[in-house]
C-alpha positions, -999 to +999 in steps of 0.1 A: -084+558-176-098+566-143-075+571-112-086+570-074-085+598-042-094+587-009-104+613+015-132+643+004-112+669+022-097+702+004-065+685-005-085+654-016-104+674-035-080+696-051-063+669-064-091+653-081-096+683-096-061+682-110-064+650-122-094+651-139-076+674-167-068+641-185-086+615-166-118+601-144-114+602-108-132+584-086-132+604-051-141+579-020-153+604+007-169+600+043-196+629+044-231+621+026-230+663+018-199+660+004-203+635-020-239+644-032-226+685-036-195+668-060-219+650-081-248+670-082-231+706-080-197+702-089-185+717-057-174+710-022-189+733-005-179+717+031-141+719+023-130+736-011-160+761-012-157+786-049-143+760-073-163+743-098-149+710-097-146+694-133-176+665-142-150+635-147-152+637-106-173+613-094-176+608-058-187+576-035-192+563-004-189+526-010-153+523-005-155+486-023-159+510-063-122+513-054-114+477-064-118+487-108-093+511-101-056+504-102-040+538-087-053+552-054-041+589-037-046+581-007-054+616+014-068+603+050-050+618+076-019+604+089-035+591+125-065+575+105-047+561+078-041+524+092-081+525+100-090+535+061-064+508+048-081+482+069-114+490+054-104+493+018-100+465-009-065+460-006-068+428-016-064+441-053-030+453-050-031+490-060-006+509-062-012+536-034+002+572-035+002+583+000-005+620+004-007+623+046+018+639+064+027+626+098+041+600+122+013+576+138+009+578+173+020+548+195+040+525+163+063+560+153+057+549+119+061+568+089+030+561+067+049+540+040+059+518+068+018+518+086+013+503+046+037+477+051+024+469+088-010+464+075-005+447+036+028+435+031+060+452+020+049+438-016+020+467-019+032+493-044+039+525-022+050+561-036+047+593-012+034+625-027+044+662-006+056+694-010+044+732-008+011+722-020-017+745-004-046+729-014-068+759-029-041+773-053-040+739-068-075+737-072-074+764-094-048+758-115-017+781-101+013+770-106+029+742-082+060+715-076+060+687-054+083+654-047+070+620-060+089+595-039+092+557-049+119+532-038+108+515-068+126+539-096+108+524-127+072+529-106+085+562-098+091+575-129+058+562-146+039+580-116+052+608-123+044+611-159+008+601-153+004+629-122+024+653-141-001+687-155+009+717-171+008+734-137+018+706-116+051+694-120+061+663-096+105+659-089+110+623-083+129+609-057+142+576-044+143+589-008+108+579+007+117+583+041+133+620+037+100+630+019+080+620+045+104+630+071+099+665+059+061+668+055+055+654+088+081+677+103+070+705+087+033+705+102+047+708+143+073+739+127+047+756+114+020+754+147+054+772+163+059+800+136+020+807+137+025+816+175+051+837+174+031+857+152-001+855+175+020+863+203+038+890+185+074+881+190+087+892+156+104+885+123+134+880+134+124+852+158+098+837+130+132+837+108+152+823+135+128+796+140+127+785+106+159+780+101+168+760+139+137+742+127+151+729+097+184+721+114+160+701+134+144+685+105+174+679+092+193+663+123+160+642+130+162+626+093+196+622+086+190+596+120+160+581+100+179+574+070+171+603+050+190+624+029+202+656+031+193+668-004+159+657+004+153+676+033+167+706+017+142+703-013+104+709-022+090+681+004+115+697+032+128+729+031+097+738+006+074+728+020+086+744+055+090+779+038+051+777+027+034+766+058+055+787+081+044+818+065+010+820+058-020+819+074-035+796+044-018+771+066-040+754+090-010+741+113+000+780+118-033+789+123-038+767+148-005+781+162-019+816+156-046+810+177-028+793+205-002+828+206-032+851+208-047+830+242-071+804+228-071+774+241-060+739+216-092+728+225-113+753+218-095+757+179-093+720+175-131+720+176-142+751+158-129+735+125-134+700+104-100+703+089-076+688+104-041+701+115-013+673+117+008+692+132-012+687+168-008+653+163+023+648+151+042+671+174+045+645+204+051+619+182+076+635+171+094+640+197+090+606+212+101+593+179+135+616+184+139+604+217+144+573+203+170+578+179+188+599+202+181+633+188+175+667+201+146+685+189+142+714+213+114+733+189+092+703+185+094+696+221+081+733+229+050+729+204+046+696+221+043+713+257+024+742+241+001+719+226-002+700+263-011+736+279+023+749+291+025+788+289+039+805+258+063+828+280+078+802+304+080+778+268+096+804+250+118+816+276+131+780+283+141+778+246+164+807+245+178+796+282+194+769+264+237+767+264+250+783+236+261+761+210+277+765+175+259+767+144 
């Protein structure tokens, strides 16, 4: 059987390479480098440099091969995922497995619902996320994610067909509480890398994390999600991994912004991208609107906007005090 990815990033790539343990993969990708160095050198040089990337990967351009293939990852970033679906033969009725994490900018759509807006709620839709950095499942180290999937019976045959000996997917029902988390996650985790750059601490990195989740939490619960999800591998997980390592390219972008760089300046000196900088207002439009408080995500917001990091920190612990 052969299975799709679109999107020739690291994460893109690294599942492929996951995949292709039991089956073809066909990889749609933008860059011309990338796809040549997949099918003539095994490798992705460009994004997931040192791993030799298993033969049953073969990558295209022509975003029409997609049609023989019944099963599509779908890894393009959150804010260009309506533009890729527009472009891609949808016409088929795959069933898409949406791997971006983020809110797009202007709808406040979750990216199950920009599928919806642009094919129909009929489309098959499952959400794939978790503590998932991208180069540790290239290589085969051990990882757990959340497969969500309104549709239970989909659900549970997606995860059998994902599942690897060292990638074991949970299923859920609740779509909107994995995505709520993932999306969430990425603006956290821009915050935790600055208060390492600007060397406030462990205690404030801890205390951060967990008034971030409570955050995540509060924000969700007002989406529809559930608790439990938000507490497991696509919530809380995921917001453990990315807070804490510099493998993470939302805190390294927050890294940079504690030490003095400018957002602009670390923006362009990378291709990956970092949905946290793009989420993060959304975000906090998108609580606005159900009437929630989200006084972290509105901090990374204004960092992100040029505010300084003392006068943004200092208004966060100004606020009243408050119970637990």
């Amino acid at each position: 059987m052969t299975i799709g990815v679109i999107g020739g990033g690291a994460w893109g790539t690294a599942l492929a390479q996951v995949l292709a343990e039991t089956e073809h993969v066909l990889l749609w990708a933008r860059e011309p480098e990338v796809i040549s160095g997949i099918n003539d050198a095994h490798e992705n040089r460009d994004f997931l440099p040192g791993v030799t990337l298993s033969p049953r990967i073969h990558a295209t351009g022509d975003m029409g091969e997609l049609a023989r293939v019944s099963t599509w990852l779908v890894v393009a970033p959150a804010q260009h995922l309506r533009r890729v679906l527009a472009a891609s033969p949808l016409e088929h009725q795959p069933t898409l497995v949406l791997c971006a994490k983020g809110i797009e900018a202007g709808s406040l759509l979750l990216m199950a619902e920009v599928v919806a807006d642009v094919a129909g709620a009929d489309l098959p839709v499952a959400i794939l996320s978790g503590p998932t950095f991208a180069g540790e499942v290239a290589r085969g180290l051990p990882t757990a994610v959340t497969l969500a999937c309104a549709d239970e019976a989909l659900g549970e045959t997606l995860t059998a067909r994902l599942a690897r000996p060292a990638f074991r997917p949970y299923y859920s029902d609740d779509v909107t509480g994995a995505e709520i988390g993932g999306a969430v996650k990425n603006v956290l985790a821009i915050a935790c890398g600055v208060v390492e750059g600007a060397g406030l601490g462990l205690n404030a990195r801890a205390a951060l994390i967990a008034r971030g989740f409570a955050e995540m939490t509060r924000f969700g619960l007002a989406r529809g999600a559930r608790a439990e999800t938000l507490a497991g591998l696509s919530g809380l997980g995921d917001l453990v991994l990315t807070c804490s390592s510099p493998n993470s390219r939302n805190f390294t972008l927050g890294l940079g912004i504690g030490r003095g760089e400018t957002v602009a300046d670390l923006l362009a000196a990378t291709r990956t991208v970092a949905e946290g900088a793009s989420t993060a207002p959304v975000l906090v439009e998108a609580a606005r609107a159900v009437g929630v408080e989200m006084p972290i995500a509105e901090g990374v917001a204004a960092l992100l906007a040029g505010a300084p990091i003392r006068e943004t920190v200092a208004r966060l612990l100004a606020r009243p005090l408050k119970a637990e």
